[in-house]
Structures are given as C-alpha cells and as structure tokens.
Backbone as a ProteinNet text record, in pm:
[ID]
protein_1_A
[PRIMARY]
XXXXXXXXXXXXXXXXXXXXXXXXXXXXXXXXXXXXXXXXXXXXXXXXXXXXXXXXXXXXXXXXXXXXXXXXXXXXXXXXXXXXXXXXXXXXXXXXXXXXXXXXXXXXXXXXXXXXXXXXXXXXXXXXXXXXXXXXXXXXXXXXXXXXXXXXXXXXXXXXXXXXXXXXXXXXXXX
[TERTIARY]
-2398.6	-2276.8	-2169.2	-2031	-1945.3	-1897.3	-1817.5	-1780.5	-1613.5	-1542.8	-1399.4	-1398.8	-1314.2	-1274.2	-1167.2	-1133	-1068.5	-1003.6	-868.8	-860.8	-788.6	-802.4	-690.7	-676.6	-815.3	-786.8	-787.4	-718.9	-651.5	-797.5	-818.4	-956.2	-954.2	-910.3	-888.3	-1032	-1057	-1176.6	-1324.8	-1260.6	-1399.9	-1472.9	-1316.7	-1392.5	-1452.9	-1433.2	-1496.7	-1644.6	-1646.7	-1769.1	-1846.1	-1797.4	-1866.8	-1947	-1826.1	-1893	-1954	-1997.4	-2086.6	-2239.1	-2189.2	-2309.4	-2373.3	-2315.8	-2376.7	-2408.7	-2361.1	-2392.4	-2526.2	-2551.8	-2722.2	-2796.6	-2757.8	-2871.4	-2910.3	-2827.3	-2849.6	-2926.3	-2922.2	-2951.9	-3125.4	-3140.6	-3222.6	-3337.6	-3273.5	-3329.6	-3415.9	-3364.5	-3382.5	-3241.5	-3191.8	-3043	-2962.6	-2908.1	-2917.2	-2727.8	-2700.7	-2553	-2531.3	-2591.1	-2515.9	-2623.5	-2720.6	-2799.1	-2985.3	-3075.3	-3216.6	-3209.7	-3299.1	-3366.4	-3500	-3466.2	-3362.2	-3244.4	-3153.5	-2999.9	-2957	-2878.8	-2856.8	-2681	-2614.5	-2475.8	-2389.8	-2474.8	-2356.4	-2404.9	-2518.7	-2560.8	-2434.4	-2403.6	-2291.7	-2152.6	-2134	-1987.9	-1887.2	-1893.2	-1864.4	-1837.7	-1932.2	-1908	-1813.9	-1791.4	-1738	-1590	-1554.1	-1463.9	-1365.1	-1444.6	-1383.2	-1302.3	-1426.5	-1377.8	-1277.8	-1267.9	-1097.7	-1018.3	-1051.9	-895.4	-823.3	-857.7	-796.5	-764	-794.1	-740.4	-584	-494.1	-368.8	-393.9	-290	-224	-171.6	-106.5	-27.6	-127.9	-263.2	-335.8	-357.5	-417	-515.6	-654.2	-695.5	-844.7	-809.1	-879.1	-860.8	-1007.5	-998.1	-1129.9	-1117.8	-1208.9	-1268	-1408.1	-1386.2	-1467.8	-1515.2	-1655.8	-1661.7	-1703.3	-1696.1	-1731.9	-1770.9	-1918	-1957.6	-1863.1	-1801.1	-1674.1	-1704.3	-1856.2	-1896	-1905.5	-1987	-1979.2	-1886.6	-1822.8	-1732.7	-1767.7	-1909.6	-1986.8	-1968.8	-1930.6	-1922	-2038.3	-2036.1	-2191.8	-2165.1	-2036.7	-2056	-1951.3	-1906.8	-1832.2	-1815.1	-1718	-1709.6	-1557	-1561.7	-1423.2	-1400.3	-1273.5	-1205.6	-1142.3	-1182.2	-1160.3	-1095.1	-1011.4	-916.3	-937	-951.3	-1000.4	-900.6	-804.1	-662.4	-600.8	-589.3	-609.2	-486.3	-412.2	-289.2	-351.2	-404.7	-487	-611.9	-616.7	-714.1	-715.8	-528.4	-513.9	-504.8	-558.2	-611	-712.8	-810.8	-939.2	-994.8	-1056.2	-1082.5	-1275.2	-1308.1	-1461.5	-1509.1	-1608.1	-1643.7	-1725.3	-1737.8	-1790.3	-1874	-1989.6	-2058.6	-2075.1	-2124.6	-2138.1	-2288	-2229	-2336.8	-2299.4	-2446.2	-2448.3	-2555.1	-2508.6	-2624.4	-2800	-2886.4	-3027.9	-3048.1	-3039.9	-3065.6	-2991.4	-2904.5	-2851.6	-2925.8	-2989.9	-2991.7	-3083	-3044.2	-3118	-2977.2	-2895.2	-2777.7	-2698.1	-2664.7	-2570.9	-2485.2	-2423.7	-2334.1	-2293.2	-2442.7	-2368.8	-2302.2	-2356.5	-2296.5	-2132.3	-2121.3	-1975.9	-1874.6	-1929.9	-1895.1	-1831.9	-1899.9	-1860.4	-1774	-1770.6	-1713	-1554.5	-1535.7	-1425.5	-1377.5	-1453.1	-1402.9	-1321.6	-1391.7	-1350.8	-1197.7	-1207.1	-1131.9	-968.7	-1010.9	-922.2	-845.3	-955.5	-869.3	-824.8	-903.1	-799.5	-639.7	-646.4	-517	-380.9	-455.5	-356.2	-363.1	-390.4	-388.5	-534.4	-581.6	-668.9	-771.8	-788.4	-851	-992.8	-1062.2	-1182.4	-1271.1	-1403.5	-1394	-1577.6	-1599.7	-1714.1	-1721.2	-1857.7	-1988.7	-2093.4	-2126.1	-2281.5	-2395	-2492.6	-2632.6	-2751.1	-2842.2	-2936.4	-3050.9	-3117.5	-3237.7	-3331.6	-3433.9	-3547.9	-3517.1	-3424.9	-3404.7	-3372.5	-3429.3	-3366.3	-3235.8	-3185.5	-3013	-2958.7	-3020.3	-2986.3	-2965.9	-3038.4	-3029.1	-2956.4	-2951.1	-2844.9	-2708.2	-2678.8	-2481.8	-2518.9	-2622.2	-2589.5	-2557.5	-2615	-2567.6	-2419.4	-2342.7	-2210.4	-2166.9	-2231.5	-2099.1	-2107.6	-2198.1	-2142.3	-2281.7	-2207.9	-2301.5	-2344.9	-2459.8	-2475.8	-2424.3	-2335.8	-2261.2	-2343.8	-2416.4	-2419.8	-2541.8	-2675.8	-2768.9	-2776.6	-2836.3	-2855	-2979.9	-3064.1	-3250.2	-3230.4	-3250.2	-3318.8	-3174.3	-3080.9	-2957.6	-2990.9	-3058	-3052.5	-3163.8	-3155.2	-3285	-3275.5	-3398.7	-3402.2	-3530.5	-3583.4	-3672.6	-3735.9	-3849.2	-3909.7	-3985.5	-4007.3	-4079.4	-4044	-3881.2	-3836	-3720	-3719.5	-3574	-3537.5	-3423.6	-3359.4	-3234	-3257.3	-3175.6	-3016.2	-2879	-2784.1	-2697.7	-2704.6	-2664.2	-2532.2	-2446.4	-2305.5	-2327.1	-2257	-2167.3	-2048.4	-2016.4	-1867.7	-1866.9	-1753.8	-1698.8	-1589.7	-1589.2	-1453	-1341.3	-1250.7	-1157.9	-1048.3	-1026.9	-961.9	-942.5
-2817.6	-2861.5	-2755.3	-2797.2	-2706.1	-2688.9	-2550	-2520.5	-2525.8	-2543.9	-2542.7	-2429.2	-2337.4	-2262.2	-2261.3	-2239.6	-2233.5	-2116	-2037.9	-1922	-1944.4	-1895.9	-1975.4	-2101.3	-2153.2	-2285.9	-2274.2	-2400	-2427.4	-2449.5	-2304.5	-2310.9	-2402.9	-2556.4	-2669.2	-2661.9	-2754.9	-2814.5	-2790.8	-2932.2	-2980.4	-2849.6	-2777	-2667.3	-2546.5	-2535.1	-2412.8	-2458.8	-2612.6	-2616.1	-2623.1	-2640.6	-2646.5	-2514.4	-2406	-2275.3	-2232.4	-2292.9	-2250.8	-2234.3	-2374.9	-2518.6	-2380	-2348.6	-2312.9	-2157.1	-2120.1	-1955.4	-2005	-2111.2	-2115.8	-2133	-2223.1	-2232.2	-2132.9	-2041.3	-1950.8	-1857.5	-1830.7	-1716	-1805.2	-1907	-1945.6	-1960.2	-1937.8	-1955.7	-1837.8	-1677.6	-1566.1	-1471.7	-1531.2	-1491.1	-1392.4	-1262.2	-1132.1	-1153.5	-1221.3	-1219.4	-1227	-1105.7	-1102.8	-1143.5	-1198.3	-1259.6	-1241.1	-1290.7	-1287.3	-1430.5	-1511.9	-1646.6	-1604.3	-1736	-1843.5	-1881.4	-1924.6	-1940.7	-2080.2	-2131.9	-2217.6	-2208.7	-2333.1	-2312.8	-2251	-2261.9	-2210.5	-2056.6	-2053.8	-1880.6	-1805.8	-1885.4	-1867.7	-1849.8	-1932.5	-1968.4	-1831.1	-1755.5	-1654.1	-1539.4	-1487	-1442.2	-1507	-1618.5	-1682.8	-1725.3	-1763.6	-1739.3	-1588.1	-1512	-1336	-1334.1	-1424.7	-1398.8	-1497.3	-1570.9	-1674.8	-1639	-1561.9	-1488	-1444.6	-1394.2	-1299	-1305.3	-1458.4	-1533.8	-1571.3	-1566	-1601.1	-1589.7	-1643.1	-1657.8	-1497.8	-1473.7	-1289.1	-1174.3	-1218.8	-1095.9	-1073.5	-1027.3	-929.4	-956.4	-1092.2	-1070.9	-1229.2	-1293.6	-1369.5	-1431.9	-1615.3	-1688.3	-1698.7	-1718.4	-1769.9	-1855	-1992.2	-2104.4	-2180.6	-2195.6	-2289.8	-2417.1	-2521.6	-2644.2	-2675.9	-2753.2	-2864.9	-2920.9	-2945.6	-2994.7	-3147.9	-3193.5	-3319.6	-3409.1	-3338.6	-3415.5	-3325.1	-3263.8	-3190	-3131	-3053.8	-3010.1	-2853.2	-2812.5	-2654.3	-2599.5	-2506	-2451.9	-2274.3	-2251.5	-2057.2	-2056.5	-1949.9	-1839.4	-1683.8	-1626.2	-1538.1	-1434.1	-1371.1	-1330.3	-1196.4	-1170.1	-1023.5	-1011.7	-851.8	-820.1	-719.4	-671.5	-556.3	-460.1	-342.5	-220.5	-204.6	-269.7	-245.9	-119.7	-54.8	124.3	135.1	198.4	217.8	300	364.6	492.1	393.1	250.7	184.3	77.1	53.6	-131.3	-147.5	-59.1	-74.4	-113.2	-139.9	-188	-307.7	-388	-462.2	-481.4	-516.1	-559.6	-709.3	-698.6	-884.5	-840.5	-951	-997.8	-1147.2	-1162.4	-1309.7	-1332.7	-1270	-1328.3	-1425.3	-1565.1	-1663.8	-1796.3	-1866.8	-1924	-2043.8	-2120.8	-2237.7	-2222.5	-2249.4	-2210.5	-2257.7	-2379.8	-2520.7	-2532.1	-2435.4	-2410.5	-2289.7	-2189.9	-2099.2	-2118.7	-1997.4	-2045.7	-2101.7	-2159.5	-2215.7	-2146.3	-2038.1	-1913.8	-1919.1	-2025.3	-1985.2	-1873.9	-1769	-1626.4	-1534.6	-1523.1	-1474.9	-1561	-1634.4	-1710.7	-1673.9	-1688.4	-1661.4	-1550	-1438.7	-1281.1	-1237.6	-1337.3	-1321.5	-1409.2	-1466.4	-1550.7	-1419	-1379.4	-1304.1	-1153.4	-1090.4	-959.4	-1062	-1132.3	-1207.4	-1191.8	-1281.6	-1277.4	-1111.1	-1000.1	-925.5	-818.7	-827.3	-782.1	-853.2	-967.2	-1063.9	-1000.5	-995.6	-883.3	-712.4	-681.4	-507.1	-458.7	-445.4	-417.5	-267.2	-210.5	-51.3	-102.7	-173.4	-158.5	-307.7	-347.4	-404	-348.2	-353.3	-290.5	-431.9	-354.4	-432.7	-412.4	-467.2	-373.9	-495.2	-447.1	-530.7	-506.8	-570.2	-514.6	-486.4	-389.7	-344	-468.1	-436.2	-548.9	-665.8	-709.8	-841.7	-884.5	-755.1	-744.6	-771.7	-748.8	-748.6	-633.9	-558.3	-428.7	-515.7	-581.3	-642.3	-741.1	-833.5	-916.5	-826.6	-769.6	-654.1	-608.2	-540.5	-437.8	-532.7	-674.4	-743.9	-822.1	-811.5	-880.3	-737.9	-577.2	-548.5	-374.1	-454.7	-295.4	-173.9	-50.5	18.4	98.8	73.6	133.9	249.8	281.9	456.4	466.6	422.7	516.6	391.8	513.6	414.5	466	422.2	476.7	379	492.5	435.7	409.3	271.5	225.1	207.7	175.1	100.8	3.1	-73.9	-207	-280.5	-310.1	-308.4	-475.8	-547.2	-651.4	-744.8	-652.4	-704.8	-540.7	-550.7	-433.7	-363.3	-200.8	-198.6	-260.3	-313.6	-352.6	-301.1	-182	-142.9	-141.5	-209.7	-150.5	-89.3	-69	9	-55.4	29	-45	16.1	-72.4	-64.4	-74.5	36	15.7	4.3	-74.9	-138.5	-118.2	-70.3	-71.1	-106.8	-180.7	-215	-184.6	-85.1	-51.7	-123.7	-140.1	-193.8	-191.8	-37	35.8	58.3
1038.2	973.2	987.1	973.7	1006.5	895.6	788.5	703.1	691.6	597.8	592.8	464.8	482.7	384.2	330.5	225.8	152.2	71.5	79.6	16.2	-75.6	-223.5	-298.5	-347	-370.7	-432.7	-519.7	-621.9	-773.1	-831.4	-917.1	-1007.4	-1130.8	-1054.4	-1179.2	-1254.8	-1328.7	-1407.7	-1304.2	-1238.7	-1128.7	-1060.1	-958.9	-886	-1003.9	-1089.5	-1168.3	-1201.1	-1272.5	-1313.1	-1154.8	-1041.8	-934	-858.8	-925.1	-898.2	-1016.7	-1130.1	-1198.8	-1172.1	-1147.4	-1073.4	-969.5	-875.8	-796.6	-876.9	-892.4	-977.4	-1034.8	-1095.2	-1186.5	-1116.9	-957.3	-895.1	-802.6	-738.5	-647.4	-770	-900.9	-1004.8	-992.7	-1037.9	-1013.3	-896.7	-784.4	-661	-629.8	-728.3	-703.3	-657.7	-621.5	-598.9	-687.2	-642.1	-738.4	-754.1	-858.1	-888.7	-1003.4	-1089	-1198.4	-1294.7	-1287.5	-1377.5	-1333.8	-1453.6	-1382.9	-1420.8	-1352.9	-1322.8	-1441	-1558.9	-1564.9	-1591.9	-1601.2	-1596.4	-1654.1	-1734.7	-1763.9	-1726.9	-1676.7	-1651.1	-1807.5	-1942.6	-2023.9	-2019.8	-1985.6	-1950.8	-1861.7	-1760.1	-1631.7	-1716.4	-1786.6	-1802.2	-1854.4	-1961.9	-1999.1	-1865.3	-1802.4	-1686.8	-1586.2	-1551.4	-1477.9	-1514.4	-1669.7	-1675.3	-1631.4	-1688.9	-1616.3	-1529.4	-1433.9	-1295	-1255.4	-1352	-1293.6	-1378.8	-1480.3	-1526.4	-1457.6	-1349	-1278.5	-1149	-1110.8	-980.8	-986.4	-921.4	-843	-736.3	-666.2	-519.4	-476.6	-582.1	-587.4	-622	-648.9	-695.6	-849.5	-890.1	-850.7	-772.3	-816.9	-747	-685.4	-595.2	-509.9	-465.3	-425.5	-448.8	-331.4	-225.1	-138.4	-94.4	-104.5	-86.8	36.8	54.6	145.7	158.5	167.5	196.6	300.2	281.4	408.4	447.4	566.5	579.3	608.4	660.1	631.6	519.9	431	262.5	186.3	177.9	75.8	-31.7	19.6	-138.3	-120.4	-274.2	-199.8	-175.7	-108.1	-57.4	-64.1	-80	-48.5	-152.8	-219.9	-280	-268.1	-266.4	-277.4	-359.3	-493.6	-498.6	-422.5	-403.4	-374.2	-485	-556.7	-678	-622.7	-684.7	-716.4	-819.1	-772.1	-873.3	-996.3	-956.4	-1076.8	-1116.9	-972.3	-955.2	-842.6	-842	-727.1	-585.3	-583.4	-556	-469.1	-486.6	-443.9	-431.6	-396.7	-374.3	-203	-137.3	39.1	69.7	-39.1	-14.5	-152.3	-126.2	-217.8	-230.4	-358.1	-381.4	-306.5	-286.4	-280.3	-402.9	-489	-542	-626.9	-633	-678.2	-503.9	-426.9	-321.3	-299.6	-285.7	-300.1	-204.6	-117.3	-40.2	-128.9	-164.5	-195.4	-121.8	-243.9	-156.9	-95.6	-64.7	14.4	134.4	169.5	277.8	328.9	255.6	361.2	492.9	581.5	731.3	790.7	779.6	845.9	914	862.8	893	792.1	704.6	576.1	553.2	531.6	465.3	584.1	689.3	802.5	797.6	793.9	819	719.6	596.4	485.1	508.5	499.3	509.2	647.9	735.4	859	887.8	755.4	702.6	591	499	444.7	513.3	627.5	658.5	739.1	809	872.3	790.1	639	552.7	504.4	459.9	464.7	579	713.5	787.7	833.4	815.5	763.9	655.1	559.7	390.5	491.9	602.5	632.1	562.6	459.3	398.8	478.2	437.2	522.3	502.1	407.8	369.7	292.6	276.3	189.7	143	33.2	-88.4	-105	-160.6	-213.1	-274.3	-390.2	-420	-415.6	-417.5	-436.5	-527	-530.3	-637.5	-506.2	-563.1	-455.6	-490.6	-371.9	-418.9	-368.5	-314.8	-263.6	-119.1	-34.2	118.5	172	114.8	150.7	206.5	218.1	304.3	476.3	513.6	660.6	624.3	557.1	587.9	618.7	461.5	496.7	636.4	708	815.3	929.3	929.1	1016.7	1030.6	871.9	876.1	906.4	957	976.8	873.2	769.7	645.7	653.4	586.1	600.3	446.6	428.9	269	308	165.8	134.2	18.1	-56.5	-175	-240.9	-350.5	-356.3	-501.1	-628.7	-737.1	-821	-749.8	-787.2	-930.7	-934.9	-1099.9	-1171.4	-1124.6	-1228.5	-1274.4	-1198.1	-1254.6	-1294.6	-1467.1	-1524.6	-1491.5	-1468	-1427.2	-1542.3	-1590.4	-1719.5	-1721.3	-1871.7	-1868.8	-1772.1	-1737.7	-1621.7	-1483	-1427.6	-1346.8	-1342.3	-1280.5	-1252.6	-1078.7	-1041.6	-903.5	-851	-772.7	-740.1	-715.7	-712.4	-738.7	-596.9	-498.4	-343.9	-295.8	-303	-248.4	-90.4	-50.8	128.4	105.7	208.3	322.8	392.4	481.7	581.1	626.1	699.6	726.5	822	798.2	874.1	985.7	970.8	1007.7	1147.1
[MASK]
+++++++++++++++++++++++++++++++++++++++++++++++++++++++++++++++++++++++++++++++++++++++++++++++++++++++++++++++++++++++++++++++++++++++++++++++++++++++++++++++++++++++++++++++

C-alpha cells in the first residue's frame, strides 16, 4: 500500500481520538511510547492532549501523519517538538514515534522517518533527536533511517519493578 502524509493537519475531534486509538494499540502491541502495556485510550488521553497543545502551523511543535492512501486509515505518527530554547530552535525532537502493529513489516517506519528528515531538511533544520527505551531493539531500526546513538543512560527507565532500561538518545544530522 502506498502512504499519503500529511504535515499539519487540523487536530479536529476525529483525528485526535484517531491518534489516541493508535497510541493504545501500538502501547499495547509492546510498543515503547510513553507508556507500559496495558493501556486504555483514557490512559492515552492526558498525555496526548500535551502533545496537541502545542501543535500550530507556526510552531512550536508540529504533527506529522500518515495514511493508507487506499482506505484512509491512519497508520503512522510522529510529532516535531521544539525544546522552547533559542540556543536550540536549529534542531527539533521526534517524538511518539509510532507505526500501527498490524502494519509492521511494510516499511511504514522507514517511510515515516524518511518523510520526516525530508520535512525538516525542507524548514533548514541542522539536526533531528530522538530518544528510545532500551530493550526493544530499536537501536537497528534508527541506524538504518540514518541516526546515530550520542548518548545512553543505563536504567532511566523504570518499566515495572526490577525492570529498568536504558534511556537511548539518536541524532541525525543534517547538515
């Protein structure tokens, strides 16, 4: 299937609860964004509002969506967050980076992230960050869109008792 993206769409009603929708099931799937599995969408919602506070067209942080461009279901997300720092508006975060489970194997997340660097070498942008949770092999997926872990910090992230991982900064430089 082929994907249509979207930068900047109007975070009406429908599309929010749609990226909720998908936030519980990727959390669910095992999927390391913010949450442990199990997840209920009002578990999501609080967090998720956050993150559309702070969507415009002008900044500070900015949505990027993808759709099956066959059935029109969303299938990827991703925001660019802004540090809200002068000293550090040349580079931006991704963050909530998520591909529906039921897609993966497709290439989605490769596209995804390859729409995203796309987008901000587009704005000039020097850079774009990322973090991850250890434990979930995502070290090979980032090195293949491109990024290179800078910085690792064993056991940030408590994930239940006796489960801590590690908290994985990426770069991509742009430059």
């Amino acid at each position: 299937m082929t994907l249509t993206f979207t930068l900047d769409p109007k975070p009406d009603p429908d599309l929010r609860a749609a990226i909720v929708g998908l936030w519980a099931d990727v959390t669910n799937a095992g999927g390391a964004v913010g949450f442990v599995a199990p997840v209920t969408e009002d578990d999501v919602w609080d967090t998720a509002d956050h993150h559309f506070a702070g969507l415009s067209p002008e900044g500070p942080d900015r949505l990027l969506v993808a759709h099956e461009t066959e059935t029109g279901r969303l299938v990827g997300v991703l925001f660019f967050e802004s540090m809200r720092f002068n000293l550090m508006e040349h580079w931006r975060m991704l963050k909530r980076v998520m591909v529906h489970p039921d897609t993966q194997g497709r290439g989605y997340g490769l596209r995804l992230m390859a729409e995203a660097e796309r987008v901000a070498r587009e704005w000039g942008l020097d850079g774009l960050r990322l973090t991850a949770r250890g434990g979930q092999g995502l070290e090979r997926f980032y090195a293949r869109c491109g990024y290179r872990e800078v910085g690792r910090v064993p056991g940030a992230i408590r994930v239940a008792p006796g489960d801590d991982r590690d908290d994985i900064t990426f770069w991509l430089d742009l430059r």
